[in-house]
C-alpha positions in Angstrom: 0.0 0.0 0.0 3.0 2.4 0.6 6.7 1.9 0.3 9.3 3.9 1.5 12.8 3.8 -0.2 16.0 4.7 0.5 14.5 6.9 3.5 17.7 9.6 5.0 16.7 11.9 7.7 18.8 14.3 9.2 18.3 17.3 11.7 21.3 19.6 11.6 23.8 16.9 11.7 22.5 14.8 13.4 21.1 12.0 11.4 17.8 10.0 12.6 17.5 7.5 9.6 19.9 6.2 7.1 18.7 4.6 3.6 15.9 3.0 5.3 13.9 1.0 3.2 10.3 -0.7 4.4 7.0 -1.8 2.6 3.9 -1.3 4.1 0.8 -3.9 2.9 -3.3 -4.1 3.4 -4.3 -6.0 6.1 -1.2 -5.7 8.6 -0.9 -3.2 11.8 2.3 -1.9 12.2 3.4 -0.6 15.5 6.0 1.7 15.3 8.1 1.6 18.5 11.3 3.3 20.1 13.1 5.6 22.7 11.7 9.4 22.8 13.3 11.6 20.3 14.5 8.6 18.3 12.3 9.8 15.1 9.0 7.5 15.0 6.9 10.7 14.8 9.3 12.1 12.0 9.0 8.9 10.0 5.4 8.7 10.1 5.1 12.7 9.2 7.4 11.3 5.9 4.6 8.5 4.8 2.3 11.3 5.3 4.3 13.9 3.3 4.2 16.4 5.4 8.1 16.9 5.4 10.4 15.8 2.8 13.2 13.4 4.2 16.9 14.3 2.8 17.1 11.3 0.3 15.0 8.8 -0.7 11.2 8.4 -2.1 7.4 7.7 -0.4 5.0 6.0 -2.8 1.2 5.8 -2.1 -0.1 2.6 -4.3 -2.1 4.2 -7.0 -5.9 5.2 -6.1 -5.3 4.6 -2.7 -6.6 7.0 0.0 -4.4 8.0 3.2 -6.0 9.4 6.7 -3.6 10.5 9.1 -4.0 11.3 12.8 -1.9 14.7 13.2 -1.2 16.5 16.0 -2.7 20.2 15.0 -5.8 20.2 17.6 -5.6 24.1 17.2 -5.8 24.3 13.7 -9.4 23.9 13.2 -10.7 26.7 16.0 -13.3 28.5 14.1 -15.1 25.5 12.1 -18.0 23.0 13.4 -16.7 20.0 14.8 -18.6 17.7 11.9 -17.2 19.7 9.2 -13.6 18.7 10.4 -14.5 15.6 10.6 -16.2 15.6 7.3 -12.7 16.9 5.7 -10.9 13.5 6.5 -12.4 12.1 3.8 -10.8 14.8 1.2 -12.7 14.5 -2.4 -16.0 14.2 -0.6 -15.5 16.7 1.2 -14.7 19.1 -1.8 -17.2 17.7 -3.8 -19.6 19.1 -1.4 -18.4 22.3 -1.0 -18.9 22.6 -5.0 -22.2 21.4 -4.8 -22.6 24.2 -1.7 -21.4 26.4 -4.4 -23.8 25.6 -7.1 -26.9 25.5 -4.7 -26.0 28.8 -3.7 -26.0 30.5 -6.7 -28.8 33.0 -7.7 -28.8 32.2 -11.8 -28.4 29.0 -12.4 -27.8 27.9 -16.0 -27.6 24.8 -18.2 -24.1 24.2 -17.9 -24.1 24.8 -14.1 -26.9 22.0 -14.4 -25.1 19.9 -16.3 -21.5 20.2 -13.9 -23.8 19.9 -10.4 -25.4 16.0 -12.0 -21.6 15.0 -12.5 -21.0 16.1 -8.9 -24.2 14.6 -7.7 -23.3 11.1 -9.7 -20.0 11.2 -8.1 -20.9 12.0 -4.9 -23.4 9.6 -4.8 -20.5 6.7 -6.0 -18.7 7.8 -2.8 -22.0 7.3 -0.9 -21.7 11.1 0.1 -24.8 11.2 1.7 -24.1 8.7 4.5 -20.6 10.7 5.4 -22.4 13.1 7.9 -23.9 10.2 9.9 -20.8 8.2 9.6 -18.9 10.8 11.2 -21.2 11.4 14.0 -21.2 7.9 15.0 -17.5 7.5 15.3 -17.5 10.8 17.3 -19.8 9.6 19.6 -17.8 6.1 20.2 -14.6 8.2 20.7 -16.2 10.1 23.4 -17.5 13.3 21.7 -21.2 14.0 22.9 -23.4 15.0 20.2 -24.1 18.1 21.9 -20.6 19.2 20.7 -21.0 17.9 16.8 -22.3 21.2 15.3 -20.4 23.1 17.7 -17.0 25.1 16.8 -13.9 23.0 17.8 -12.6 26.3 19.7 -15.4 25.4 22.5 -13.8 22.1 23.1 -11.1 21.6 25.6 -7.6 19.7 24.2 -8.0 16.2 25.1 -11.8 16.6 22.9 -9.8 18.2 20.1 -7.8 15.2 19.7 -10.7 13.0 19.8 -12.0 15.2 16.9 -9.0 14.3 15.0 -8.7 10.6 15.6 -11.9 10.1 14.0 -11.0 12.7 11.5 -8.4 10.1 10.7 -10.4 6.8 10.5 -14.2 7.6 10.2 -14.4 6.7 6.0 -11.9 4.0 6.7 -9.3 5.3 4.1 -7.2 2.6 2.4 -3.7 3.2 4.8 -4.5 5.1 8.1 -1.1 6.6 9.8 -1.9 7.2 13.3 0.7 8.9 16.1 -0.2 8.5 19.5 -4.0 7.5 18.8 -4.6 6.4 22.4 -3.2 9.8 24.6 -6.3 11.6 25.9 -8.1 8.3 25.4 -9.7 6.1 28.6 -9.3 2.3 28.7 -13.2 2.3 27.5 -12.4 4.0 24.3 -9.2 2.6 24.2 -10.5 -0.6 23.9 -13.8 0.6 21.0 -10.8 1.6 19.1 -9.2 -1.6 19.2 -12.0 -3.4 18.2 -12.6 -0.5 15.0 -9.0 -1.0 14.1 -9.1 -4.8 15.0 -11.8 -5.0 11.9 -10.1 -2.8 9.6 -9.2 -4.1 6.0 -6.2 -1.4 4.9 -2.9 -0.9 6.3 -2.4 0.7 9.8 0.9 3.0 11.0 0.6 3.3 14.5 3.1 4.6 16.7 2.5 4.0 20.3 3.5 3.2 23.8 0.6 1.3 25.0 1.7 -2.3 25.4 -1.8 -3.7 26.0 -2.8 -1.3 22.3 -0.1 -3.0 20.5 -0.4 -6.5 21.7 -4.3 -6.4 20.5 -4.0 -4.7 17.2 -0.4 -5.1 15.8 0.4 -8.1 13.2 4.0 -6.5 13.2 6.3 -4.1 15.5 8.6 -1.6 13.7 11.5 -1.0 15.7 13.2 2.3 15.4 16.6 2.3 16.8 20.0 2.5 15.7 18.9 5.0 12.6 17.0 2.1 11.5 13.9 -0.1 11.2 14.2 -3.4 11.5 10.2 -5.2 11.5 9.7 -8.1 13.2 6.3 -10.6 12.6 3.9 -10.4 15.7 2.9 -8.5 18.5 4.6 -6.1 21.3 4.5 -9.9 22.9 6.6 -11.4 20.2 8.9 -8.8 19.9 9.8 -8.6 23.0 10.5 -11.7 23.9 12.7 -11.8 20.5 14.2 -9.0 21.3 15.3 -9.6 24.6 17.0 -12.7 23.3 18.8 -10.8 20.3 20.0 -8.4 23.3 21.8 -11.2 25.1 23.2 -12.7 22.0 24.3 -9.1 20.9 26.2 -9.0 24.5 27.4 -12.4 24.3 29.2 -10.9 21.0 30.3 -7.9 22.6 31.8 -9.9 25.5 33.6 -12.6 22.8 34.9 -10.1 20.8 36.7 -8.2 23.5 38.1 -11.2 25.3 39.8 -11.7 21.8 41.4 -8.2 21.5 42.9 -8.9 25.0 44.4 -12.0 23.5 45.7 -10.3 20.7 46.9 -7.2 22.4 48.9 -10.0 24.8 50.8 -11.5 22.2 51.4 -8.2 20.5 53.0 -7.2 24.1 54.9 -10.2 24.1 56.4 -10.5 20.6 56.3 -7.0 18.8 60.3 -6.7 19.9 60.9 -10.2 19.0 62.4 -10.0 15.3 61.4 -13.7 14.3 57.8 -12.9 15.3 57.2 -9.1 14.3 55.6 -10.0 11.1 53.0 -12.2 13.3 52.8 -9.3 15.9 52.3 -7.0 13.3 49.7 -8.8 11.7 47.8 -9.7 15.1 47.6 -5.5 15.3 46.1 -5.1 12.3 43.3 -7.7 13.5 43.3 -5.4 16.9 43.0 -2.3 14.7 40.3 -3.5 12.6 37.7 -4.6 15.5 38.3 -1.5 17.3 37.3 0.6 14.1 34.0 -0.9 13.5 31.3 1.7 13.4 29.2 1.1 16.5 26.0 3.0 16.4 24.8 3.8 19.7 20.8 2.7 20.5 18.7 5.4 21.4 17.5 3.2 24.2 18.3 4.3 27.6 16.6 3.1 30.5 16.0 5.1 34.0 17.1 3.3 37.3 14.3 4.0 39.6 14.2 2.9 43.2 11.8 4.0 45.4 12.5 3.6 49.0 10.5 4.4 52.2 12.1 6.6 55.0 9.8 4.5 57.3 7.2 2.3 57.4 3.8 3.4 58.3 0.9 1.7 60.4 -1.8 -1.1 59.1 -4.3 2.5 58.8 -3.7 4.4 55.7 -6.7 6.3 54.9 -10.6 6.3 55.4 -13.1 7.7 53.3 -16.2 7.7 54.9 -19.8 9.1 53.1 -17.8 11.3 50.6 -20.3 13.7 48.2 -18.6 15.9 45.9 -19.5 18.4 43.2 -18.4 20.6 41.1 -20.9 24.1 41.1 -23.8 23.9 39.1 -22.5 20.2 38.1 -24.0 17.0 39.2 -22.5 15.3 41.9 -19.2 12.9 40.7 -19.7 11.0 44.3 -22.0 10.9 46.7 -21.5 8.6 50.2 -18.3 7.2 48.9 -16.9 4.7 51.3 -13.5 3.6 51.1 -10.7 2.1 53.3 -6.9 1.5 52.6 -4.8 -0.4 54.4 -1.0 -0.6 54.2 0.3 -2.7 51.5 -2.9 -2.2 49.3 -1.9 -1.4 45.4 -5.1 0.6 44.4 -5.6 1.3 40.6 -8.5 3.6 40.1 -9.8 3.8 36.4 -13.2 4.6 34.5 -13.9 6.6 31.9 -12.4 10.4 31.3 -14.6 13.4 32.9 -16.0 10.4 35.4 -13.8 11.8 38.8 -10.8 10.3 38.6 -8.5 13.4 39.2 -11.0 14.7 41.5 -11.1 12.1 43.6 -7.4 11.8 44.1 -7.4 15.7 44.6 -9.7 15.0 47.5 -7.8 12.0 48.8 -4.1 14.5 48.5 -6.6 17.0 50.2 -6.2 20.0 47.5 -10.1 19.8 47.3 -12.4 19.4 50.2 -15.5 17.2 50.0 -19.3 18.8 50.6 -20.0 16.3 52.6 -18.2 13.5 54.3 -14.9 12.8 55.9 -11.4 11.7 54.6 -8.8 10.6 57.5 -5.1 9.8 57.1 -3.1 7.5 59.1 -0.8 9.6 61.6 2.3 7.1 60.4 1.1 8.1 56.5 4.4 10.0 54.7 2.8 11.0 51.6 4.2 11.7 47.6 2.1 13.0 45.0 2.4 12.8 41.3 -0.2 15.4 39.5 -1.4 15.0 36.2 -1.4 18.4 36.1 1.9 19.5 36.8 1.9 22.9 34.9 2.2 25.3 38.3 5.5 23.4 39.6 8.1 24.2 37.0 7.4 27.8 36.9 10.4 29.9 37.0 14.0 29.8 35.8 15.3 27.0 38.3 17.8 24.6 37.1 16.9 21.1 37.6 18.9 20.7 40.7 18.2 24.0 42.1 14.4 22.7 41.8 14.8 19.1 42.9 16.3 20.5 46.0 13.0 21.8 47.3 11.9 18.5 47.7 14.5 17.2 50.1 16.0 17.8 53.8 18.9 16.2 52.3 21.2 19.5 50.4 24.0 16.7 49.7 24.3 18.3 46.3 25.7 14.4 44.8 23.0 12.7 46.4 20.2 14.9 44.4 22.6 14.7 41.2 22.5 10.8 41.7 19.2 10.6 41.8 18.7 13.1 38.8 21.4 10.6 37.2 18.9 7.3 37.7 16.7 9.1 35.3 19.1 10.5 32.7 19.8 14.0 33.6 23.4 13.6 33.1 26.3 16.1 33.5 25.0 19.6 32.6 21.8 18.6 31.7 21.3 19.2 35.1 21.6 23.2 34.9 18.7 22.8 32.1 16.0 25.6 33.2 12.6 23.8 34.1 10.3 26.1 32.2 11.8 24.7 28.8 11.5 21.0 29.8 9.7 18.7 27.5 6.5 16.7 29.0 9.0 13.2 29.4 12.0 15.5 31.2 9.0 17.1 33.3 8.0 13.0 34.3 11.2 12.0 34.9 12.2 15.2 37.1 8.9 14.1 38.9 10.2 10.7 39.5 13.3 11.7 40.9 11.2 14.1 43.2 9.5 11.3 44.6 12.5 8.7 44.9 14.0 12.1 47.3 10.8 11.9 49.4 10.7 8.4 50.4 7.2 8.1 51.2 5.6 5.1 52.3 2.7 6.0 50.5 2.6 7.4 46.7 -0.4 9.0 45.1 -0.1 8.6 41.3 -2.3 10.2 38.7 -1.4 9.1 35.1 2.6 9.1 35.8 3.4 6.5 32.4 2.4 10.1 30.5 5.1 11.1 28.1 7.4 8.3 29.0 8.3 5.7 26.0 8.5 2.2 26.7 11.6 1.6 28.2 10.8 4.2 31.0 7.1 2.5 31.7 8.9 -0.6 32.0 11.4 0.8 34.5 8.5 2.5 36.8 6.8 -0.9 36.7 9.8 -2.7 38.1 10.0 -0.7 40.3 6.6 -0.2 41.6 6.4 -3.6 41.8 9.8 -3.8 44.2 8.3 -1.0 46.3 7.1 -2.0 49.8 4.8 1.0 50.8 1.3 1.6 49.5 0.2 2.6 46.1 -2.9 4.7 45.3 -2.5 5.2 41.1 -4.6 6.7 38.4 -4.0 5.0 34.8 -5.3 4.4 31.3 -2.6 1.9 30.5 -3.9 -1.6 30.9 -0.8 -3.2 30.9 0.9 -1.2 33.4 -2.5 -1.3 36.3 -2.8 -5.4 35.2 1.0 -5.0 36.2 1.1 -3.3 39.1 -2.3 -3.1 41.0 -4.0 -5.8 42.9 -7.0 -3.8 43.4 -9.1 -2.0 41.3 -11.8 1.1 42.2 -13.8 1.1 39.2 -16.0 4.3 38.9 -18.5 4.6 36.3 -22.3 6.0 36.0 -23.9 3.5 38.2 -21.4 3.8 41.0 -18.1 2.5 42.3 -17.6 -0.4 42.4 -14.3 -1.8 44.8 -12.5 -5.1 43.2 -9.9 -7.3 45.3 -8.1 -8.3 42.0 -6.9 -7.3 38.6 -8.5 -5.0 36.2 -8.4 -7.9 33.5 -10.3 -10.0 36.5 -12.4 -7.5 36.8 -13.4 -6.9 32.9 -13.2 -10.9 32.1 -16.0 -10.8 35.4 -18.3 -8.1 33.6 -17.9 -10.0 30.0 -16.0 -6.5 28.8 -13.5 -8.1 27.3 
C-alpha cells in the first residue's frame, strides 16, 4: 500500500534515519516503536508527506486513499466539529463544497446543471450522503457527545480536540491510516472501541505507540526504530519482545567474545612486537586489533531510568478512610456521593473509568487539595505522603535549574545525592543546569520521579505518571513499583501497566463504584468486557 525507499533523515547533523527502506501492505498493523526523540513521529510525518526526508522516495499505491491522525488540535478553531470531521475524507468533502457552491448560486444555467449532475453522480459513488452520519457515530464512540458535533472546535477543551482528529483520521476508513499516539487523551473504554474498530479494519495501519496492551491487540508487526533504522519483526509487542530480549543477550554475548579476543591479541602483541622472528605475526595480530576496534558502532537510542523508590519509614496497618464522601463541582451534578472507602498498608489501588468520570478529582480529594461537601477523609498519623499530578503545569514555573528545583523536595542539600538521583533518570552532566520552564512533558516525568524517589514516602499518590514516557521508561516505573514495599494509590489508562502493578481496582462509572480485590483484567473478564 506504501513503500518507503532509500528513507535519509537528518536534523542539523544529526542524522535519525539512514537509507531505510520498508514496505507497508493491506491487512497488517504496524506498530512503530522506540526511545523518545528517536524519530518514529518524523517517520510517520514522511509516509504522510508532510516533510520531505533528505534522500529517498514515499510512494502511495495508486488510487489509494491516506487518513492521518496529526497532532494540529488548534488548527481547526473556528469551524463546526462535523465539518472537520467531514474533511478526513478529502474528495468528498470538496465535492460538497462545489455542490454548496452551485446550490448557492442566484442564476443557475444549463451548464451549471449539467457540472452539479456529474458532482451529484460522483458523490453519490462515494456514498456522500451517509458521510455526515458516519462521522457522527465515530464521534460519539470516541467520546464526543453529540451536543458538541455542530459546535466550533474552539469550544472544546484539548483532550476533545484530539478526539476530533482521531476520528477525522479513521471515520471513511481510508485505504492506509497513519496514526501517532491515537490512544493519549483516550480512557481504557475508548481505548478498547478503538481496538476493536481497528481490529476489523481491512487497509494498512501506521501506528506509533506506547501502549503495550494497544499494541499486543491490534499489531500483526512491530517496527523498531533504533540505531537509525527499522528493523520489522512478525507479531505483536509480545513477540517482539520476547525476541528482542534474546537478540539483546546474544548481541552482549558478541560484545563480551569479541573483546576477550582483542585482549588475546593485544597480549601477544606485548609479548612478541620486539621479538624479530615474530614481528611479522605481531604485526599482523595488530592489524586484527585495529580493525575490530574501528568498527562503526552506532549507539541505540534506548536508555533506561534506574528507579528505586524507598520508604524513610514504614507506616501503620491504617492508611486512609473515606467515609460518606459527596462531591461536586458548582452547578454540576455530583461525581460522588457517600463514597466509602478504606486503605490499608500494602494495598496497590488502581483507580480507572472513563475520562470526565472523577478520577483526578477524587485523588485531589484524597491529596486534600479539594475538600469534600460532605463527608470525611482521614489519614493515618504514620502516613508520609508523595504525589504525582497530572497536572503539573504550576510546579516548574520559574528559571530553576533542575537541581536548584529538585532541592526543594528534600532535607537532604548533599548536592551528589540529588545529582544521583537526577542521574537514575538520565539527567546527566550539565543537563542538570537545564531551566525547568523549557522541559519537555517526558523531562518534566522523569524530574517528577526523581522528586518522589527524594521523598521516600511510604505512601505514593499517582495520577497518570506512564504520560510522556516511551517504553523503556514504563517498563522501568513498573519494576520498580512492583519492588516498592509501601502503599500505592494510582490513576491509569494503561492496561498493561495497572494489570501489572495493581491488585485492586476502584472502578468508577455511572452506576457507581464499584471496589474489586483483583486485577483489572479479573475484573473486565468478570463483567464480559473483554
Amino acid at each position: 500500500m506504501i513503500t518507503a525507499q532509500d528513507i535519509s533523515i537528518s536534523f542539523g547533523e544529526i542524522p535519525l534515519y539512514e537509507n531505510v527502506s520498508i514496505r507497508l501492505n493491506a491487512g497488517n498493523v504496524y506498530g512503530f516503536i522506540g526511545a523518545n526523540g528517536c524519530g518514529k513521529s518524523t517517520f510517520i510525518k514522511a509516509l504522510a508527506g508532510d516533510i520531505e526526508p533528505n534522500s529517498g522516495t514515499v510512494a502511495l499505491d495508486p488510487g489509494a486513499r491516506m487518513g492521518v491522525l496529526r497532532q494540529n488540535q488548534f488548527g481547526f478553531e473556528d469551524e463546526r466539529v462535523l465539518d472537520v470531521v467531514l474533511q478526513g475524507h478529502s474528495e468528498v468533502w470538496d465535492i460538497q463544497q462545489q455542490m454548496d457552491a452551485f446550490y448557492a448560486k442566484e442564476e443557475f444555467s444549463d451548464a451549471d446543471g449539467e457540472a452539479l449532475a456529474k458532482l451529484q453522480e460522483r458523490f453519490d459513488e462515494l456514498d456522500g450522503y451517509t458521510q455526515e452520519s458516519n462521522a457522527a457515530e465515530v464521534l460519539t464512540n470516541l467520546g464526543v457527545s453529540p451536543e458538541y458535533h455542530d459546535g466550533q472546535m474552539n469550544a472544546l477543551d484539548s483532550a476533545l480536540k484530539v478526539r476530533v482528529l482521531l476520528a477525522q483520521a479513521i471515520f471513511s476508513r481510508p485505504d492506509v491510516l497513519l496514526l501517532d499516539e491515537p490512544t493519549n487523551n483516550l480512557d481504557i473504554e475508548t481505548i478498547a472501541w478503538l481496538e476493536k474498530f481497528l481490529d476489523d479494519y481491512e487497509g494498512c495501519i501506521a501506528v506509533v505507540s506506547h501502549d503495550r496492551h494497544f499494541l499486543n491487540r491490534v499489531c500483526t508487526h512491530i517496527c523498531d526504530v533504533d540505531f537509525r533504522t527499522i528493523r520489522t519483526f512478525v507479531g505483536n509487542w509480545d513477540v517482539y519482545a520476547a525476541s528482542e530480549q534474546l537478540a539483546r543477550a546474544q548481541r552482549s554475548k558478541e560484545r563480551a567474545r569479541v573483546e576477550k579476543q582483542v585482549e588475546r591479541l593485544k597480549s601477544f602483541v606485548e609479548r612478541f612486537k620486539s621479538n624479530a622472528a615474530r614481528s611479522r605475526q605481531a604485526t599482523s595480530r595488530q592489524k586484527q586489533i585495529d580493525q575490530m576496534s574501528g568498527q562503526r558502532v552506532i549507539p541505540s537510542s534506548r536508555v533506561a531510568p534506574r528507579i528505586l523508590f524507598k520508604q524513610a519509614r514504614t507506616s501503620g496497618q491504617d492508611i486512609v478512610s473515606v467515609e460518606d464522601l459527596s462531591f461536586a463541582w458548582e452547578n454540576e451534578p455530583p461525581l460522588f456521593q457517600g463514597l466509602n472507602l478504606r486503605v490499608d498498608r500494602g494495598d496497590r489501588l488502581a483507580i480507572v473509568g472513563r475520562n470526565g468520570i472523577g478520577k483526578t478529582t477524587l485523588m485531589r480529594l484524597l491529596i486534600q487539595e479539594l475538600a469534600p461537601n460532605e463527608g470525611t477523609i482521614t489519614w493515618g498519623s504514620t502516613v508520609h505522603k508523595g504525589y504525582f499530578p497530572q497536572d503539573n503545569d504550576h510546579l516548574f514555573q520559574g528559571e530553576h535549574s533542575i537541581l536548584e528545583w529538585i532541592s526543594q523536595f528534600t532535607d537532604n542539600q548533599d548536592i551528589n545525592h540529588m545529582r544521583a538521583m537526577l542521574g537514575r533518570m538520565l539527567f546527566g552532566g550539565d543537563e542538570v543546569k537545564k531551566q525547568v520552564n523549557v522541559l519537555s512533558g517526558g523531562e518534566r516525568v522523569r524530574c517528577m520521579l526523581s522528586k518522589l524517589m527524594l521523598e521516600e514516602a511510604n505512601v505514593m499518590l499517582l495520577d497518570e505518571p506512564t504520560n510522556h514516557l516511551d517504553l523503556e521508561s514504563i517498563e522501568a516505573l513498573q519494576e520498580a513499583l512492583g519492588e516498592y514495599t509501601g502503599t500505592l494509590i494510582f490513576v491509569s489508562h494503561d492496561r498493561a501497566f495497572v494489570d501489572a502493578v495493581a491488585t485492586r481496582v476502584l472502578v468508577i462509572d455511572g452506576e457507581g463504584v464499584a471496589d474489586w480485590k483483583g486485577t483489572y483484567s479479573d475484573y473486565r473478564a468478570s463483567r464480559g468486557l473483554d
